[in-house]
CHARMM-style PDB file with segment names, atoms N, HN, CA, C and O in Angstrom:
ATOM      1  N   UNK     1      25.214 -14.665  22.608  1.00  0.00      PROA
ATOM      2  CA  UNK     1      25.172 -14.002  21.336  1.00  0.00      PROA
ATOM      3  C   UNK     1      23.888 -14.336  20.575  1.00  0.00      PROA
ATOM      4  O   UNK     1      23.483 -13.559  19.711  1.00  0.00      PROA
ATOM      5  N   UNK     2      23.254 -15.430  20.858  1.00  0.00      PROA
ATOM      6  HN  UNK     2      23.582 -16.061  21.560  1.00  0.00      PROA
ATOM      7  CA  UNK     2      22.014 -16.208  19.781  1.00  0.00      PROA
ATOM      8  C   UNK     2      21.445 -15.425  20.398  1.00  0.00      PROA
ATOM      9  O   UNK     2      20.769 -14.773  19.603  1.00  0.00      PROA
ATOM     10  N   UNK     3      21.199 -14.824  22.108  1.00  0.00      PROA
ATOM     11  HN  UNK     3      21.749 -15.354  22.754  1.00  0.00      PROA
ATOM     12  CA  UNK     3      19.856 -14.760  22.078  1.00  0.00      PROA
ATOM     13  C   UNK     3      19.786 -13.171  21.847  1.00  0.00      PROA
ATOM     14  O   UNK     3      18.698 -12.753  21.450  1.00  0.00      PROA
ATOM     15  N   UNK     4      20.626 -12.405  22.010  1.00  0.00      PROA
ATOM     16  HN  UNK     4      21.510 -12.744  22.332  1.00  0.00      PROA
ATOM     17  CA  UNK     4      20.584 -10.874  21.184  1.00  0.00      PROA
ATOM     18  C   UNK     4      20.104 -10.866  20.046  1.00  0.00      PROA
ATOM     19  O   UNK     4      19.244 -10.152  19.530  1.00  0.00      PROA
ATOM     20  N   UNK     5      20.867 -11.929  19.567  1.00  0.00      PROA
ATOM     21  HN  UNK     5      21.566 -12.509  19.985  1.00  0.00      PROA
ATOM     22  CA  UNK     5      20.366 -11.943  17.742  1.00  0.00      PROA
ATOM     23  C   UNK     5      18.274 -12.180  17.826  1.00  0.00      PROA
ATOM     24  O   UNK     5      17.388 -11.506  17.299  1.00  0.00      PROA
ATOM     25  N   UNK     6      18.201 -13.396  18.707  1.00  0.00      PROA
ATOM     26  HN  UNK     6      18.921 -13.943  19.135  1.00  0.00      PROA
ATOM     27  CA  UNK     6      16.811 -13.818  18.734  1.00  0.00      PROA
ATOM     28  C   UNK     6      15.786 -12.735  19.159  1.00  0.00      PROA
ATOM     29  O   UNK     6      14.618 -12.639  18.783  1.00  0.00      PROA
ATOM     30  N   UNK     7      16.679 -11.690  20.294  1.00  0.00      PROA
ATOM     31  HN  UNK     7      17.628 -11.769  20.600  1.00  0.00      PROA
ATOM     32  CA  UNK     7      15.616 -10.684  20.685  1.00  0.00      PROA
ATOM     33  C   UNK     7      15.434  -9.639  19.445  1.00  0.00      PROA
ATOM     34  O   UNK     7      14.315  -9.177  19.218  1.00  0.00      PROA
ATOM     35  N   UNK     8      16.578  -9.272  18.637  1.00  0.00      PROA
ATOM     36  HN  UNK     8      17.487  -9.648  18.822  1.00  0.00      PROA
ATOM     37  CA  UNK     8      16.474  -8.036  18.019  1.00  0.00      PROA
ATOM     38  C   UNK     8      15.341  -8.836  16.685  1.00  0.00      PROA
ATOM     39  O   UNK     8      14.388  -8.212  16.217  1.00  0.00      PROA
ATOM     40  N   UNK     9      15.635 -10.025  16.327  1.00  0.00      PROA
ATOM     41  HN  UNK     9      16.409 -10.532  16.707  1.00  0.00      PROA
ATOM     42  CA  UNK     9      14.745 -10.537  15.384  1.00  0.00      PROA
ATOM     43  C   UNK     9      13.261 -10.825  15.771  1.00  0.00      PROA
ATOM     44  O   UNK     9      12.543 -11.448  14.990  1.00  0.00      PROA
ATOM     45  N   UNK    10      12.943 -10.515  16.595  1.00  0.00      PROA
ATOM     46  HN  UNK    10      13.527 -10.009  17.230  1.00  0.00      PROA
ATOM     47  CA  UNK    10      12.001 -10.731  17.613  1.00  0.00      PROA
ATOM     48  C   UNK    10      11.354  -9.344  17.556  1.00  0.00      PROA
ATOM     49  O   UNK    10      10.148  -9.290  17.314  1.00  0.00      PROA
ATOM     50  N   UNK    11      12.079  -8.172  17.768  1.00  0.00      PROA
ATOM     51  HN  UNK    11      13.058  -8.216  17.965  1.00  0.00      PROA
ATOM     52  CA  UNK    11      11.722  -6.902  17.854  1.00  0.00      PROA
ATOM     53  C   UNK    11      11.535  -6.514  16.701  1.00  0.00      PROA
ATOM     54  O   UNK    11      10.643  -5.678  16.553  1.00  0.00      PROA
ATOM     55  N   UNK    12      12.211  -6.922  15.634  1.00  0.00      PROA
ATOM     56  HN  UNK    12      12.936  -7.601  15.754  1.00  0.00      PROA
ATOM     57  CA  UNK    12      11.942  -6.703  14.252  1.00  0.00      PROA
ATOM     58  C   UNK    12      10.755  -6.740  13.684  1.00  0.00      PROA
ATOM     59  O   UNK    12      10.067  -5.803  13.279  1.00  0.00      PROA
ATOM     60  N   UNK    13      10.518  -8.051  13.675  1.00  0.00      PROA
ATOM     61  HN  UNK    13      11.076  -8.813  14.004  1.00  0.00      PROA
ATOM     62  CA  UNK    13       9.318  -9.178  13.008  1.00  0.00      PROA
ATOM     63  C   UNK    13       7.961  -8.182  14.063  1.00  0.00      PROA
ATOM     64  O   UNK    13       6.964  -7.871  13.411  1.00  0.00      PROA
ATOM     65  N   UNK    14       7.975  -7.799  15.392  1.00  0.00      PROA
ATOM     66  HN  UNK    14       8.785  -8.052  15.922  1.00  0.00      PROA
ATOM     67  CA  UNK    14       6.779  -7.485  15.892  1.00  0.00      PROA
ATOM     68  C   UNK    14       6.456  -5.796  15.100  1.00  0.00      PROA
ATOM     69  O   UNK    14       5.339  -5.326  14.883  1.00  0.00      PROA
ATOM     70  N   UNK    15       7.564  -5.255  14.841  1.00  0.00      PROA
ATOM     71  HN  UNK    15       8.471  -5.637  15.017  1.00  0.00      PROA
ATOM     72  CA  UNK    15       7.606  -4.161  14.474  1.00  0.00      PROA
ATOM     73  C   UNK    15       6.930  -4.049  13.380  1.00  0.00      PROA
ATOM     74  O   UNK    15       6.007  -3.237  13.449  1.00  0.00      PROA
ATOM     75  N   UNK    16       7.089  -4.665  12.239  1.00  0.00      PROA
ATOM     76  HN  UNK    16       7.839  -5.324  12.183  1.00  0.00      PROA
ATOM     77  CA  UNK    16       6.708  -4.786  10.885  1.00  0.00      PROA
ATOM     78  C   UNK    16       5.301  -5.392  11.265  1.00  0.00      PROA
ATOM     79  O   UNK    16       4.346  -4.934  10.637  1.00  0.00      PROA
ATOM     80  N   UNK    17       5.098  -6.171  12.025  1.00  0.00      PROA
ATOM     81  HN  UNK    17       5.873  -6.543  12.535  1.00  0.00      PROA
ATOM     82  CA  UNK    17       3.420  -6.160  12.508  1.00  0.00      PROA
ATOM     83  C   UNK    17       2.570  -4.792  12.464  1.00  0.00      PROA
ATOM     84  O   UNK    17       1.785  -4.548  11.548  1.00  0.00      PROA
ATOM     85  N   UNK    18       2.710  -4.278  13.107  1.00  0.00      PROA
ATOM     86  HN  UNK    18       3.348  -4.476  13.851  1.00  0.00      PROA
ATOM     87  CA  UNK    18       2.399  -3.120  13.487  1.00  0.00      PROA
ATOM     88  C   UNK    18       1.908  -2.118  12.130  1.00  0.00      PROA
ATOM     89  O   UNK    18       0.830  -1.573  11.894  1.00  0.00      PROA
ATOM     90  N   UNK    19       3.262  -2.147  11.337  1.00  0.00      PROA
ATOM     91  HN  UNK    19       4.138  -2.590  11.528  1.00  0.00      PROA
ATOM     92  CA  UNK    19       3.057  -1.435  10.216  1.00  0.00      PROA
ATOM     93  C   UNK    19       1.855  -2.191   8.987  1.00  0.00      PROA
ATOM     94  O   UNK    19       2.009  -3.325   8.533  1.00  0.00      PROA
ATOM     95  N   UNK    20       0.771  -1.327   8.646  1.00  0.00      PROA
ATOM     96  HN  UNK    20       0.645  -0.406   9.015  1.00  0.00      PROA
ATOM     97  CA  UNK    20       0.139  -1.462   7.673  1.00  0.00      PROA
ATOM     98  C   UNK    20       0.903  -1.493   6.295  1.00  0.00      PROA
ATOM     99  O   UNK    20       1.997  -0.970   6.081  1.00  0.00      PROA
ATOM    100  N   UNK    21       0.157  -2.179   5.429  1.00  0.00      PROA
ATOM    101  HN  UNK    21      -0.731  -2.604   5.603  1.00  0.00      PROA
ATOM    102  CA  UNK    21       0.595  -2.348   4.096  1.00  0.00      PROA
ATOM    103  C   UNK    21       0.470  -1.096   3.756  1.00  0.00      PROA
ATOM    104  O   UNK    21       1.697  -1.151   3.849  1.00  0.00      PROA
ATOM    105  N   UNK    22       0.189   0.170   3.403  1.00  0.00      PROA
ATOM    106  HN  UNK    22      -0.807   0.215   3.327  1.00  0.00      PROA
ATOM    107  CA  UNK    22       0.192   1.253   2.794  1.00  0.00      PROA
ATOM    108  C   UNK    22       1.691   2.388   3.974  1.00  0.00      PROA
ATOM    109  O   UNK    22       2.258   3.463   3.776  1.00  0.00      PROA
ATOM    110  N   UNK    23       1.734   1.610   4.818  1.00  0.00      PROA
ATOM    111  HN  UNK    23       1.274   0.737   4.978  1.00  0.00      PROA
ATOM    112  CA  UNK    23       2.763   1.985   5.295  1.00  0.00      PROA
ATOM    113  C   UNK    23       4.251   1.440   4.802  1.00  0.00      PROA
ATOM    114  O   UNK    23       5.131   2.125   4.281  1.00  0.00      PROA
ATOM    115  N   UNK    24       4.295  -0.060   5.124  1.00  0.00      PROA
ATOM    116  HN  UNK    24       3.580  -0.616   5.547  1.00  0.00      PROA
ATOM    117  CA  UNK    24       5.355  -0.869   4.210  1.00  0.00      PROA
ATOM    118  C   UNK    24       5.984  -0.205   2.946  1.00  0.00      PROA
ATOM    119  O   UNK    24       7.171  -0.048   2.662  1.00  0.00      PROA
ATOM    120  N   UNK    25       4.376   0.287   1.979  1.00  0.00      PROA
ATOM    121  HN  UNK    25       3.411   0.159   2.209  1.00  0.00      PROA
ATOM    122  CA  UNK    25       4.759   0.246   0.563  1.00  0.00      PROA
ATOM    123  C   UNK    25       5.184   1.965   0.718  1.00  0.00      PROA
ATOM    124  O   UNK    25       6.053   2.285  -0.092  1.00  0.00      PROA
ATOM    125  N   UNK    26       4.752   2.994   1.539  1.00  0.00      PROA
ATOM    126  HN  UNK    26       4.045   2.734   2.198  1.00  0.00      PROA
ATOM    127  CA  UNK    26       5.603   4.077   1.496  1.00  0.00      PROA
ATOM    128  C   UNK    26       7.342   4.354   1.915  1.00  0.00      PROA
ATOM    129  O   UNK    26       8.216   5.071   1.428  1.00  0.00      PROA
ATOM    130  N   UNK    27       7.281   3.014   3.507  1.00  0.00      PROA
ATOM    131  HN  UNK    27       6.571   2.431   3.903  1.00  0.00      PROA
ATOM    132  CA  UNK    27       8.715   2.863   3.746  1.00  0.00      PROA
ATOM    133  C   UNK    27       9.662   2.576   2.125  1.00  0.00      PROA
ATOM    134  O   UNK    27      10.501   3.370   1.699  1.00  0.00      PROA
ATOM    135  N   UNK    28       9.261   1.253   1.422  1.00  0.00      PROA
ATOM    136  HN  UNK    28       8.580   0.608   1.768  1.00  0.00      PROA
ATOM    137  CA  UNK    28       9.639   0.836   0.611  1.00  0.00      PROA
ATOM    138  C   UNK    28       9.958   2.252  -0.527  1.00  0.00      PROA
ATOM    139  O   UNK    28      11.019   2.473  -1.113  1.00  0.00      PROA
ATOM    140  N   UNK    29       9.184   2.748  -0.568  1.00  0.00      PROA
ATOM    141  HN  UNK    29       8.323   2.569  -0.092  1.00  0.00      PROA
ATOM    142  CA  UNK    29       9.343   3.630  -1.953  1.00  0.00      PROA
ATOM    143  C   UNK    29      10.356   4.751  -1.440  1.00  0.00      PROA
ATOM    144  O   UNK    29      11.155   5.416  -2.100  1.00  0.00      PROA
ATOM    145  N   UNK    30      10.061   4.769   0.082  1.00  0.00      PROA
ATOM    146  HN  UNK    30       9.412   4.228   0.618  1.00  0.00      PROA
ATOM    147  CA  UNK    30      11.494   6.327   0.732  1.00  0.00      PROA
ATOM    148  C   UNK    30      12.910   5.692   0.565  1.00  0.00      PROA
ATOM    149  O   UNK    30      13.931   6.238   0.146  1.00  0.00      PROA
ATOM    150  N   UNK    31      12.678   4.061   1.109  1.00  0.00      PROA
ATOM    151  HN  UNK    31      11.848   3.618   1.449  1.00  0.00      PROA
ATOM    152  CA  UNK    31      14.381   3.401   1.334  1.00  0.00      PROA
ATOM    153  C   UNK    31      14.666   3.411   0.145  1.00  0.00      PROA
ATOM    154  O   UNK    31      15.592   4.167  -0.147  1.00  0.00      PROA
ATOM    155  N   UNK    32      14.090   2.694  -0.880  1.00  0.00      PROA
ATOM    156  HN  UNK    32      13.338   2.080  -0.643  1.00  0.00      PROA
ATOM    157  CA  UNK    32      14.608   2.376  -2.024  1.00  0.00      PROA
ATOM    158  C   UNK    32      14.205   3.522  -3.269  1.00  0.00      PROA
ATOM    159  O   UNK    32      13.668   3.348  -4.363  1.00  0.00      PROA
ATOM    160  N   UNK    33      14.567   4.400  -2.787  1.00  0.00      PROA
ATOM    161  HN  UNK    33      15.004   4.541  -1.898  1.00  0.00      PROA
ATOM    162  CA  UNK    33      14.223   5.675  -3.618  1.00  0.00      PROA
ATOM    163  C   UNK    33      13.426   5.516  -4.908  1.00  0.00      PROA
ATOM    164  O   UNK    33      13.800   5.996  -5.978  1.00  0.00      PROA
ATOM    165  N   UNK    34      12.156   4.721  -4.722  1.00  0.00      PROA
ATOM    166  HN  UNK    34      11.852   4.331  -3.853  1.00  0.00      PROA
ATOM    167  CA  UNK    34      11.454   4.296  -6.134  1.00  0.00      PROA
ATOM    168  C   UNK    34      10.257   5.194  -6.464  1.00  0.00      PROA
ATOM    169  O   UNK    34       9.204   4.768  -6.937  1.00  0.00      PROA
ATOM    170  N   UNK    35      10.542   6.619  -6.140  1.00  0.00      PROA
ATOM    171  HN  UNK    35      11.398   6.966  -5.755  1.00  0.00      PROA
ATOM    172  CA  UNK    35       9.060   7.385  -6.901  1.00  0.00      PROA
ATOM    173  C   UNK    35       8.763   7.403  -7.375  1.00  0.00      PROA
ATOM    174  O   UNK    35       7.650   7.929  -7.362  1.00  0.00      PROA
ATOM    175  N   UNK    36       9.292   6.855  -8.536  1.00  0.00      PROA
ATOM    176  HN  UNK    36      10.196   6.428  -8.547  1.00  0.00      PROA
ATOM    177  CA  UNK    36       8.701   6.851 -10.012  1.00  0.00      PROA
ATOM    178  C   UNK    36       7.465   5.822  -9.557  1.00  0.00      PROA
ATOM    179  O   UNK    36       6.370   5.967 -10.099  1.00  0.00      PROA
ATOM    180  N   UNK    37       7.584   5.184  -8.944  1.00  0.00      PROA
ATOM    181  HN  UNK    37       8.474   5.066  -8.504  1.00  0.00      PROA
ATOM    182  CA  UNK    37       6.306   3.922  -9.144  1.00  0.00      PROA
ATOM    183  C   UNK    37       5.379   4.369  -8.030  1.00  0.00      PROA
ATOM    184  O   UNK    37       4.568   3.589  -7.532  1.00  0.00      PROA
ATOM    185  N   UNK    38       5.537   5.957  -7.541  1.00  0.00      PROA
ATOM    186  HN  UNK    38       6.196   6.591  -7.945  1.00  0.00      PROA
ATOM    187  CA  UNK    38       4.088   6.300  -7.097  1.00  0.00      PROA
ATOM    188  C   UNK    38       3.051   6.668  -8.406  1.00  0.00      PROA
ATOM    189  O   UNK    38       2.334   5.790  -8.886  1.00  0.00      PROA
ATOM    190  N   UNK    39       3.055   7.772  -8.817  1.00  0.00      PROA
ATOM    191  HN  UNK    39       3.637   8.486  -8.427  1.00  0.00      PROA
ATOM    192  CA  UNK    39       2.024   7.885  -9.657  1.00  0.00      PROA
ATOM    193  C   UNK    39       1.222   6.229 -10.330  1.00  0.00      PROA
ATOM    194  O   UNK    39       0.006   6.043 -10.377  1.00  0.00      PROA
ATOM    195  N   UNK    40       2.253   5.254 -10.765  1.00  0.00      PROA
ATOM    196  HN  UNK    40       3.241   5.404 -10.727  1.00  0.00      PROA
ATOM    197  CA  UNK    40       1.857   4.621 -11.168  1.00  0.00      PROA
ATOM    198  C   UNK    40       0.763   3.849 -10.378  1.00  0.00      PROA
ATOM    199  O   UNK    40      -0.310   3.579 -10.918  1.00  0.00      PROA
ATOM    200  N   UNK    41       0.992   3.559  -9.325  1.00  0.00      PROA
ATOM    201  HN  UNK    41       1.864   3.778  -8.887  1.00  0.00      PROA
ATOM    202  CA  UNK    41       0.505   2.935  -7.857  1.00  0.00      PROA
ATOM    203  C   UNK    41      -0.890   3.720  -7.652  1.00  0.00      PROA
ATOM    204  O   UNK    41      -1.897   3.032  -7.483  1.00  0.00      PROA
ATOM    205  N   UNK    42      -1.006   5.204  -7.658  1.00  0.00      PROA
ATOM    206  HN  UNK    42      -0.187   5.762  -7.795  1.00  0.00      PROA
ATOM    207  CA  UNK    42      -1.899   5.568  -7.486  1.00  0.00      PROA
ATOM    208  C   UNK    42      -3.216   5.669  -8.652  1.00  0.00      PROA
ATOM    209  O   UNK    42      -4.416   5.630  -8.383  1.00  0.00      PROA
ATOM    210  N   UNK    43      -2.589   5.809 -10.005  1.00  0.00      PROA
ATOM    211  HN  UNK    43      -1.614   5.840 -10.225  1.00  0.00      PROA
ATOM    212  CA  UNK    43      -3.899   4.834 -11.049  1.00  0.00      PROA
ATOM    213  C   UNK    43      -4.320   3.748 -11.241  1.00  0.00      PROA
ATOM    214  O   UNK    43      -5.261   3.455 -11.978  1.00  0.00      PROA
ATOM    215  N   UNK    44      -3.782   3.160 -10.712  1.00  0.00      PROA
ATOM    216  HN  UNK    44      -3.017   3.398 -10.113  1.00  0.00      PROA
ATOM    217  CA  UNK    44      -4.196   1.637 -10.413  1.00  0.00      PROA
ATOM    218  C   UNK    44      -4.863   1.605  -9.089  1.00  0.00      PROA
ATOM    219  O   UNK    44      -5.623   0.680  -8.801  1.00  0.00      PROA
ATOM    220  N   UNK    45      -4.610   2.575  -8.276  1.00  0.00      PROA
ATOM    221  HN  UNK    45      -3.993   3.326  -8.510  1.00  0.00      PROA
ATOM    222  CA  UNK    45      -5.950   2.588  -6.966  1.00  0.00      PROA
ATOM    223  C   UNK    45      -6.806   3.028  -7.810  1.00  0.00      PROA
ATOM    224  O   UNK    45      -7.800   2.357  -8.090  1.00  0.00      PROA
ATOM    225  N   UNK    46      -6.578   4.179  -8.335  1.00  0.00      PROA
ATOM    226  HN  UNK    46      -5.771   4.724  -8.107  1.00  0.00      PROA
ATOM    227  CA  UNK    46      -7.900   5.160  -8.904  1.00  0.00      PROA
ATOM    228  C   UNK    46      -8.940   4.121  -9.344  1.00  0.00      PROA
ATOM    229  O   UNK    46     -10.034   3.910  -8.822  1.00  0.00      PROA
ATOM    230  N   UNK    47      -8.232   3.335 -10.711  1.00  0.00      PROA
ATOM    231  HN  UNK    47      -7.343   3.506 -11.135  1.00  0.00      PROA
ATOM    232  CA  UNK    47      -9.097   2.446 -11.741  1.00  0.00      PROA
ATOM    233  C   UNK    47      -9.196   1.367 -10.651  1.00  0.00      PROA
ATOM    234  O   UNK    47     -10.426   1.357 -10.605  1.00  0.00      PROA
ATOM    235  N   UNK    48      -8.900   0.627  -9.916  1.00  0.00      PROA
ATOM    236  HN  UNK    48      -7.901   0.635  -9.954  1.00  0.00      PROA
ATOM    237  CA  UNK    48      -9.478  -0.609  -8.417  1.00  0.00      PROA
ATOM    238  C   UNK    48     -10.843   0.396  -8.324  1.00  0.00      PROA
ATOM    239  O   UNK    48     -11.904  -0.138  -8.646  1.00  0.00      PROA
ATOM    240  N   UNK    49     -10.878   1.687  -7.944  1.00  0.00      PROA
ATOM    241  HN  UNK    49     -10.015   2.121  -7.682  1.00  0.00      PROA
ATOM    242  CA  UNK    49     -12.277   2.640  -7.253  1.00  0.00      PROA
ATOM    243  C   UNK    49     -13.293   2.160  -8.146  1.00  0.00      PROA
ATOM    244  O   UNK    49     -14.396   1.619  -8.069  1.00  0.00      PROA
ATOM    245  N   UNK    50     -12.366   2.633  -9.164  1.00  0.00      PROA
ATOM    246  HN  UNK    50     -11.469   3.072  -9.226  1.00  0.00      PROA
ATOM    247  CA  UNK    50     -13.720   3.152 -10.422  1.00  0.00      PROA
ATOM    248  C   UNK    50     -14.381   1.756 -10.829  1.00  0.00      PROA
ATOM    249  O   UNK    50     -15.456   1.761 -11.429  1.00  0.00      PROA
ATOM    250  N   UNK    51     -13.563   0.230 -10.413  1.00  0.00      PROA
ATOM    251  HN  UNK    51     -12.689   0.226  -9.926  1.00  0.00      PROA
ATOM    252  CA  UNK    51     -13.952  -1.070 -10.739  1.00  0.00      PROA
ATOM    253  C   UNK    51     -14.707  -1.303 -10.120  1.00  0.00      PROA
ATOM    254  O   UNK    51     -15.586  -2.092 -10.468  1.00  0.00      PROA
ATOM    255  N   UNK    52     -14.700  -0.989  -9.482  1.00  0.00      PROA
ATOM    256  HN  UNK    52     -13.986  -0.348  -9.199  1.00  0.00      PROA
ATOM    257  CA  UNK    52     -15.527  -1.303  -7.403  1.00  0.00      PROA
ATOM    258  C   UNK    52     -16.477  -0.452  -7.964  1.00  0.00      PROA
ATOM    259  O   UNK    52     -16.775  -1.070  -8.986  1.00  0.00      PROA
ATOM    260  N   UNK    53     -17.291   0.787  -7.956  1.00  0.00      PROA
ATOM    261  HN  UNK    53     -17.049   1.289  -7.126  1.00  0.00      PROA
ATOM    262  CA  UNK    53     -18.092   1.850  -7.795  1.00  0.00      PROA
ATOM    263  C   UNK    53     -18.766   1.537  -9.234  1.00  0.00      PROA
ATOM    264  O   UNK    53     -19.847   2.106  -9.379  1.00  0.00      PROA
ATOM    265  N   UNK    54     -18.363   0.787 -10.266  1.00  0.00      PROA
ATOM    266  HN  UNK    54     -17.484   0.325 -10.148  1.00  0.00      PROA
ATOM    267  CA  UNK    54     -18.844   0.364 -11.329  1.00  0.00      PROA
ATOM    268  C   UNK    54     -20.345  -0.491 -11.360  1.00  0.00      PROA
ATOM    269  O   UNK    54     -21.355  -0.488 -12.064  1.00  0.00      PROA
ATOM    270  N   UNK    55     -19.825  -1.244 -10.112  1.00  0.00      PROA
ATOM    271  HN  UNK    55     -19.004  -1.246  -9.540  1.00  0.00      PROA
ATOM    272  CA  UNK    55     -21.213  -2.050  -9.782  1.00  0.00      PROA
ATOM    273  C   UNK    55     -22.198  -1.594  -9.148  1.00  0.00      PROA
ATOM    274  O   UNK    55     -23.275  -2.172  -9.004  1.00  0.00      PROA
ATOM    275  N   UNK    56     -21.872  -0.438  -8.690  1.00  0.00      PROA
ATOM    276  HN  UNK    56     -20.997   0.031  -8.806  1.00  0.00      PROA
ATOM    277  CA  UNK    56     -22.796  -0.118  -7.351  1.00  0.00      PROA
ATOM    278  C   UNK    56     -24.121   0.919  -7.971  1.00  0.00      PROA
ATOM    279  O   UNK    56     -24.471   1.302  -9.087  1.00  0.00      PROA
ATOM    280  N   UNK    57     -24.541   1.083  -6.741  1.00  0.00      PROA
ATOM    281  HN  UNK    57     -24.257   0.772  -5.834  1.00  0.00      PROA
ATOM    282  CA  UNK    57     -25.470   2.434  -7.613  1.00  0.00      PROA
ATOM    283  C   UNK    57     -24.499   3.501  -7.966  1.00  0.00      PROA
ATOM    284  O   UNK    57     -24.722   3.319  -9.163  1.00  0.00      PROA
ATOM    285  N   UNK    58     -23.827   4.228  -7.975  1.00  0.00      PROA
ATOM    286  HN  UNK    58     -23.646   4.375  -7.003  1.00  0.00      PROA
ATOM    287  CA  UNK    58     -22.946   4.851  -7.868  1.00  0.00      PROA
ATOM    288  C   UNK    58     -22.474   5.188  -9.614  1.00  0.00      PROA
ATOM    289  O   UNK    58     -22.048   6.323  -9.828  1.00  0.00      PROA
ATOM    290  N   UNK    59     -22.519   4.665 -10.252  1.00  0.00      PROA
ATOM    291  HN  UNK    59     -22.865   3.743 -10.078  1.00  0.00      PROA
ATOM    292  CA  UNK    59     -22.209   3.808 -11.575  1.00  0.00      PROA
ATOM    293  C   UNK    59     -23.205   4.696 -12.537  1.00  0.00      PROA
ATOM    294  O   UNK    59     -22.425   4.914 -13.464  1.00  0.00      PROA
ATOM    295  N   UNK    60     -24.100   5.171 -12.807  1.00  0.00      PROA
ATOM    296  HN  UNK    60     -24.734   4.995 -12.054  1.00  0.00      PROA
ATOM    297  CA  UNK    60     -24.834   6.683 -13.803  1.00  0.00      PROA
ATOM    298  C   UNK    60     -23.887   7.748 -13.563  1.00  0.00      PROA
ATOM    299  O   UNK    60     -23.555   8.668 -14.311  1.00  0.00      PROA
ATOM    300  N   UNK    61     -23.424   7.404 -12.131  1.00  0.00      PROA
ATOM    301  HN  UNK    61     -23.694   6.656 -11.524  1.00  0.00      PROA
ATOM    302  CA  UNK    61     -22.371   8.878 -12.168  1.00  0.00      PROA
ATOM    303  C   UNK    61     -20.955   8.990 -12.368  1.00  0.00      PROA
ATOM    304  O   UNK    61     -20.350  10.052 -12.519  1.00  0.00      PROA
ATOM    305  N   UNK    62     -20.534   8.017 -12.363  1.00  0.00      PROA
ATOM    306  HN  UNK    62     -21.024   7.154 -12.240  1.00  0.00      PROA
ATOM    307  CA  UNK    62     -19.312   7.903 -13.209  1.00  0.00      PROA
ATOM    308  C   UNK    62     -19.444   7.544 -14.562  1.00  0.00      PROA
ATOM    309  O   UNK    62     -18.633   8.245 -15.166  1.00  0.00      PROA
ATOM    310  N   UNK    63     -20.068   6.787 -15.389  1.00  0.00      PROA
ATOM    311  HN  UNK    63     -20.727   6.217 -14.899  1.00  0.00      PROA
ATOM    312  CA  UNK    63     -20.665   7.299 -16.651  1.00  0.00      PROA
ATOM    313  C   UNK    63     -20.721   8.327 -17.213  1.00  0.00      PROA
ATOM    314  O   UNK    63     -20.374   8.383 -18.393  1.00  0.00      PROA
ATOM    315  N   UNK    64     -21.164   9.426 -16.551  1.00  0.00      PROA
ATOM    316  HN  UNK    64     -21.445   9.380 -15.592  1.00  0.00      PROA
ATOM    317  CA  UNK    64     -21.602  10.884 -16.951  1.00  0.00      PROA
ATOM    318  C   UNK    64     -20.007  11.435 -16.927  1.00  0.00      PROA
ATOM    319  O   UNK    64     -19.817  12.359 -17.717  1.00  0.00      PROA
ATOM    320  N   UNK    65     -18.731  10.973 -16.074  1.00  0.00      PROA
ATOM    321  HN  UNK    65     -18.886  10.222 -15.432  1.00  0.00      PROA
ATOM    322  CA  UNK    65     -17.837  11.196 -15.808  1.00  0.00      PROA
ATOM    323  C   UNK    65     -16.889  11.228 -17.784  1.00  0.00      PROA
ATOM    324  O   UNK    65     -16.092  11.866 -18.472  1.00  0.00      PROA
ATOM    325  N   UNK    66     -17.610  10.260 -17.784  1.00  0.00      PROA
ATOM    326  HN  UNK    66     -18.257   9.742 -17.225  1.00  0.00      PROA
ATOM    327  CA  UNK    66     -16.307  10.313 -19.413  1.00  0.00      PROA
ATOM    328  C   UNK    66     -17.301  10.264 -20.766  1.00  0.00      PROA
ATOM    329  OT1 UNK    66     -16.810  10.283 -21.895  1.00  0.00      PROA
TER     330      UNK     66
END
C-alpha cells in the first residue's frame, strides 16, 4: 500500500515539475474559480514592464505614452 501511495506521490511532485509558474497560476485560477484576480494579475505585469522598460533606452517612449 506505501509504495502506491510513494509512486503516485512521486508522479505527482514530477508532474508539477514540468508545469511552469504561469501555468500553475492559470491551473490555480480554473480550479479555484478565482477570475476576478486575473485582470488584477495582469496590471501588475503591465506596471513590472513599464518598471523594467523605465530604465532602458526605451523610456522617451513611454513618457510620450502619458
Amino acid at each position: 500500500m506505501s509504495d502506491e501511495h510513494n509512486d503516485d506521490f512521486s508522479r505527482i511532485a514530477n508532474e508539477s515539475m514540468e508545469q511552469s509558474l504561469v501555468g500553475e497560476l492559470i491551473d490555480f485560477l480554473r480550479t479555484n474559480k478565482k477570475w476576478w484576480l486575473a485582470p488584477i494579475l495582469i496590471v501588475m505585469l503591465l506596471m513590472g514592464v513599464l518598471i523594467l522598460l523605465s530604465g532602458s533606452a526605451a523610456a522617451p517612449f513611454i513618457y510620450t505614452l502619458f
